[in-house]
C-alpha positions as CSV (number, residue, x, y, z in Angstrom):
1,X,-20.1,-22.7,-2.6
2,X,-18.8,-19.4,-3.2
3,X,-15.2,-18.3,-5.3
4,X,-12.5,-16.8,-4.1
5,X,-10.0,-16.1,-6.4
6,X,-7.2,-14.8,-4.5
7,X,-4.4,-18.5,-4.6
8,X,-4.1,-19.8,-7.5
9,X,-6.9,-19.7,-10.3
10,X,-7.6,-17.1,-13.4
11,X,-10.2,-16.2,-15.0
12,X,-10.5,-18.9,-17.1
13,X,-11.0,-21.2,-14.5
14,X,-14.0,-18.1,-13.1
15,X,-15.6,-19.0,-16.5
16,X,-15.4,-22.5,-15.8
17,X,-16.9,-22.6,-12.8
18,X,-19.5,-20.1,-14.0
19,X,-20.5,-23.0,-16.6
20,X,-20.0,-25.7,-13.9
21,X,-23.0,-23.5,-11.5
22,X,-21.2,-21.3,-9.3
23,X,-22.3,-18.0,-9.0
24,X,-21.5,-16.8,-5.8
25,X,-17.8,-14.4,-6.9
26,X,-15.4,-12.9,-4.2
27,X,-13.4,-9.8,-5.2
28,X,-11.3,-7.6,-3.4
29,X,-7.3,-6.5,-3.7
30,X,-5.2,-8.9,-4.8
31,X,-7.8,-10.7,-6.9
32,X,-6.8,-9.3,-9.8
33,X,-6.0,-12.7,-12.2
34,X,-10.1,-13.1,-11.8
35,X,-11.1,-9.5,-12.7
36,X,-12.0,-10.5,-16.5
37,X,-13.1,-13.5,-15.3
38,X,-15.8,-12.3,-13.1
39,X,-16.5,-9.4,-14.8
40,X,-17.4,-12.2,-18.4
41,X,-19.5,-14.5,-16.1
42,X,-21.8,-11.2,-14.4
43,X,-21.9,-9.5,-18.2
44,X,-25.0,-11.7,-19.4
45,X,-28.0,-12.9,-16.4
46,X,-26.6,-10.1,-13.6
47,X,-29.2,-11.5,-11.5
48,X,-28.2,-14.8,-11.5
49,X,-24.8,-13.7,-10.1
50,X,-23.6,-12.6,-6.7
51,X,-21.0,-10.4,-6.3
52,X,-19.3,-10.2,-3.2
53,X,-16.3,-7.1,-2.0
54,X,-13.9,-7.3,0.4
55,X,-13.1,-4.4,1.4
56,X,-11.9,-2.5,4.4
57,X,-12.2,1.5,5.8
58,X,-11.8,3.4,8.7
59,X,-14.2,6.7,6.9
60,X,-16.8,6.1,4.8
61,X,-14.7,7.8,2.4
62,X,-12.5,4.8,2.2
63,X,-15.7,2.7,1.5
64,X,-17.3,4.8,-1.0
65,X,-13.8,4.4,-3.2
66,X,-13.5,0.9,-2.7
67,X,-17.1,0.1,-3.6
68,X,-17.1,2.6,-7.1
69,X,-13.5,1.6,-8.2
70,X,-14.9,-2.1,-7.6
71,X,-18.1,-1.2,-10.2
72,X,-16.0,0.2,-12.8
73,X,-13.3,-2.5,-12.8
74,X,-15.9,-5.5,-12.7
75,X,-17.9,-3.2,-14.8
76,X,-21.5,-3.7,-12.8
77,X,-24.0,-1.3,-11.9
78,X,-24.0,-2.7,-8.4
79,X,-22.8,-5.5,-5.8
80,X,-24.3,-7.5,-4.6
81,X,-22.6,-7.5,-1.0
82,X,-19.9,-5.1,0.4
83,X,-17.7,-6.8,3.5
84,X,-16.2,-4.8,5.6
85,X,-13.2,-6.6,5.9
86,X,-11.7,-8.4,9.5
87,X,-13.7,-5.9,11.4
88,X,-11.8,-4.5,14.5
89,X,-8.8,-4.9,12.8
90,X,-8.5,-3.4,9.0
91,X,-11.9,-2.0,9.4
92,X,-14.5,-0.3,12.1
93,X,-18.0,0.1,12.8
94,X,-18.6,3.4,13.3
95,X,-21.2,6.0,12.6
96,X,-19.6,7.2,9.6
97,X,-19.3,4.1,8.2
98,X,-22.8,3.1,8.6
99,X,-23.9,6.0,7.1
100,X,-22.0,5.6,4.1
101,X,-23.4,2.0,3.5
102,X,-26.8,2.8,4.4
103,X,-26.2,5.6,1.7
104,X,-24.5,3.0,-1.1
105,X,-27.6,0.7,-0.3
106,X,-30.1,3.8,-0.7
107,X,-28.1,4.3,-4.1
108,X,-28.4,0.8,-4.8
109,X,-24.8,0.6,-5.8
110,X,-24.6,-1.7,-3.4
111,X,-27.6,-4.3,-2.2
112,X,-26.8,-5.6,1.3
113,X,-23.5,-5.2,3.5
114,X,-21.6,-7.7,5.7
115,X,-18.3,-8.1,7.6
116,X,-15.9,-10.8,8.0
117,X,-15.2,-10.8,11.8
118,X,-13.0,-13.3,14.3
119,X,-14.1,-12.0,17.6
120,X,-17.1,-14.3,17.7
121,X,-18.3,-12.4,21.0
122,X,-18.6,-9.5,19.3
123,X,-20.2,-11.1,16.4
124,X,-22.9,-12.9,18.5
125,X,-23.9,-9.1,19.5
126,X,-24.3,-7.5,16.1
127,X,-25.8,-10.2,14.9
128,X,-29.0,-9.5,17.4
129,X,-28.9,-5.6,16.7
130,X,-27.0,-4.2,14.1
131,X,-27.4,-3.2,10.4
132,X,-25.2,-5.8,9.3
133,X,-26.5,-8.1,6.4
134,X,-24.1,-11.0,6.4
135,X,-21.0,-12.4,8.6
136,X,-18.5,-14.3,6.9
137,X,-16.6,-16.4,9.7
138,X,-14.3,-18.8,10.3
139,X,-16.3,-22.4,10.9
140,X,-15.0,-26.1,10.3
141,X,-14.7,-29.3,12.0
142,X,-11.8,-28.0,13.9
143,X,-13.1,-24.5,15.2
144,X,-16.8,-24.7,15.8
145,X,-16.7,-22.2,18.6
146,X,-19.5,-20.4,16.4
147,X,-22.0,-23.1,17.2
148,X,-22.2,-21.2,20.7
149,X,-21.1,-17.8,20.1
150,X,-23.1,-16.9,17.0
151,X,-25.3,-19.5,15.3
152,X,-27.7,-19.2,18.5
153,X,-28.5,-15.4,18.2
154,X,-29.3,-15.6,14.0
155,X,-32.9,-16.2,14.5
156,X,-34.0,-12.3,15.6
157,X,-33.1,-10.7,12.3
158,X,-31.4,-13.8,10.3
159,X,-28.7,-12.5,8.6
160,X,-26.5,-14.6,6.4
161,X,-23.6,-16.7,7.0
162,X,-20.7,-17.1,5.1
163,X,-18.0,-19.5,6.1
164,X,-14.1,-19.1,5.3
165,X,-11.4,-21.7,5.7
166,X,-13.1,-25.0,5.8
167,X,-10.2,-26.8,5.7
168,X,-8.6,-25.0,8.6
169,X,-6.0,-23.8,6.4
170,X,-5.3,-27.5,5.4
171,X,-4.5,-28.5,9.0
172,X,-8.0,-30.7,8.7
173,X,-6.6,-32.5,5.2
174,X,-2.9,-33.0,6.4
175,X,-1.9,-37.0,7.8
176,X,-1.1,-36.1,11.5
177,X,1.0,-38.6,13.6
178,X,-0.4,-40.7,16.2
179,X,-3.7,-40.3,15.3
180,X,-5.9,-43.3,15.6
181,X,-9.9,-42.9,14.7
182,X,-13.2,-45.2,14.8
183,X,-14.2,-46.8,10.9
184,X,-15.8,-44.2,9.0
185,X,-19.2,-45.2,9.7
186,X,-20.5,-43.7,6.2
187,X,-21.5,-45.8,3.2
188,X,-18.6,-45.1,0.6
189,X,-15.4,-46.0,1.3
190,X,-12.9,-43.2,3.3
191,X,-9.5,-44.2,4.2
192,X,-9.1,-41.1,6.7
193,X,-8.0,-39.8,8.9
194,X,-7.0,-37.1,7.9
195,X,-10.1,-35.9,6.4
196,X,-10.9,-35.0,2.5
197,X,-11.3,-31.8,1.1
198,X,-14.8,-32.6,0.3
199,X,-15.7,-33.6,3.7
200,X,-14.7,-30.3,5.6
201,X,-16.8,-28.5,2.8
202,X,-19.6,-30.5,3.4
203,X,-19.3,-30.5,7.2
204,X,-20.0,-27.1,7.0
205,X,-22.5,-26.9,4.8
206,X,-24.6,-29.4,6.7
207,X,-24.9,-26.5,9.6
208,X,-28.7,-25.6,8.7
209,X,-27.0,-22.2,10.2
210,X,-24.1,-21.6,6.8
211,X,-25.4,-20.2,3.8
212,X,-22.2,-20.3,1.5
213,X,-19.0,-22.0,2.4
214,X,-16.2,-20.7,0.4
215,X,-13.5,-22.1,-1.4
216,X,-9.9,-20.8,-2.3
217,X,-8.8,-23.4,-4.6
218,X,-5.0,-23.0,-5.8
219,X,-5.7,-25.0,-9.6
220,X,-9.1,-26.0,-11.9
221,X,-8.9,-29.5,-10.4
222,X,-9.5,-28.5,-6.8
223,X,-11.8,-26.4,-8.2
224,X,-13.5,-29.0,-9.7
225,X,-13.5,-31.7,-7.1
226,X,-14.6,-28.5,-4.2
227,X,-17.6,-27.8,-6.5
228,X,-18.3,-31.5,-6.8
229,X,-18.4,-32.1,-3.3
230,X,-21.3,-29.3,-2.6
231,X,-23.4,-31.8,-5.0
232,X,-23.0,-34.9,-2.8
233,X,-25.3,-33.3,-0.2
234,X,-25.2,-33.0,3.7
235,X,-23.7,-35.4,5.5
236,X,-25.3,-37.7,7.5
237,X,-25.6,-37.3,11.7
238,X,-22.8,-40.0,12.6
239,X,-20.7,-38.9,9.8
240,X,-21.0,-35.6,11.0
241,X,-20.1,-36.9,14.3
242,X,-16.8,-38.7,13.5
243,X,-15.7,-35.3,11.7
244,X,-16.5,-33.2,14.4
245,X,-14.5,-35.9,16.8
246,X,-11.2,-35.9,14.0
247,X,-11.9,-32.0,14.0
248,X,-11.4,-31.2,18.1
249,X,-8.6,-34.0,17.9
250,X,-6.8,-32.1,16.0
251,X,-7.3,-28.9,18.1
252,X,-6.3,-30.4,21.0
253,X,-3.2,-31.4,20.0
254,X,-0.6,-28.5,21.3
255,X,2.0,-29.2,18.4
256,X,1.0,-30.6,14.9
257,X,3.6,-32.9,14.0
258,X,2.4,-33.7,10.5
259,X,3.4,-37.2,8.2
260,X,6.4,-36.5,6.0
């Protein structure tokens, strides 16, 4: 499960989690309550860290700032990932820029390069040819459109996957009206729907296809129980199943009209 620091945590809670095992660290503008914090935990056993940019350009220019202001204010000799951030929209792929990558990489300033990308088309294609390292995507029980689109054309040059809002921006986690579901066929006890936190993270993380799944938590104690949930391990296949089912219920409903 990787960090992203960017709703509600400090760098306090970066140490915490650092302690806890996480070591997978999202930076970019706006994350600037877990500078310290990131740049404490990657001080001692660098390589034990990964340190992931999002960034944007439209020049390599652009990219080259972002990635050496990023190394002196995390103070690091390197990242470990730069993300060109919502390709196609505040950020291209052009010549210049792959130049300038291939050029940080060369430099080792930087060690791999990715994008975070919605046009899942588009993604599909540079994931067969293209430079590109990683694709961070948007993947959960409600939007799986990636199954088709993307996971299918990994195995050429397997890059890695990073998924984004697991949750789908809490619309998974929220009691909907109306909404009547099978028993939870799993062992443990689950009042849902809606589903739990820890089952959207571990719906995606039981896609053989996700590498990281990424977690924005807005205190320490969703920190916490996120980080705990990676532990409990993949879910089984009709688990899976009735999550996928609660998951395209919910997209198929034209208006969400939530439990007050």
């Amino acid at each position: 499960m990787g960090v992203a620091g960017s709703y509600g945590i400090d760098s306090s809670d970066i140490r915490w989690a650092a302690e806890y095992g996480a070591n997978y660290w999202v930076w970019g503008r706006g994350f600037g309550k877990v500078t310290d914090g990131i740049r404490d935990v990657i001080k001692h056993e660098r390589d034990n860290h990964v340190v992931s940019l999002l960034g944007w350009g439209y020049f390599g220019w652009q990219v080259r700032r972002s990635v050496e202001n990023a190394l002196r204010k995390l103070g690091t000799d390197y990242l470990d990932v730069f993300k060109l951030g919502w390709l196609g929209r505040t950020s291209i792929y052009s010549k210049g820029i792959i130049d300038t990558l291939l050029k940080l990489k060369q430099e080792q300033k930087i060690l791999s390069f990715g994008t975070s990308i919605h046009d899942r088309k588009r993604a599909g294609r540079l994931a067969l040819n293209s430079e590109i390292d990683l694709f961070m995507i948007r993947y959960n029980a409600k939007h799986t459109g990636a199954e088709e689109d993307i996971f299918p054309h990994l195995s050429k040059r397997n890059p890695a996957v990073v998924s984004y809002t697991a949750l789908a921006w809490g619309q998974l986690i929220r009691p909907l009206k109306g909404v009547v579901m099978p028993p939870w066929p799993g062992g443990e006890i689950f009042n849902g729907p809606p589903l739990s936190p820890e089952l959207c993270y571990r719906f995606v993380l039981s896609n053989p296809h996700v590498h990281v799944v990424l977690t924005g938590p807005q205190n320490r104690e969703q920190l916490r129980q996120n980080l705990a949930a990676v532990k409990k391990g993949p879910l089984e296949a009709d688990e899976m199943n009735w999550v996928r089912h609660y998951g395209q219920l919910v997209k198929s409903k034209k208006r969400l009209d939530y439990v007050k």
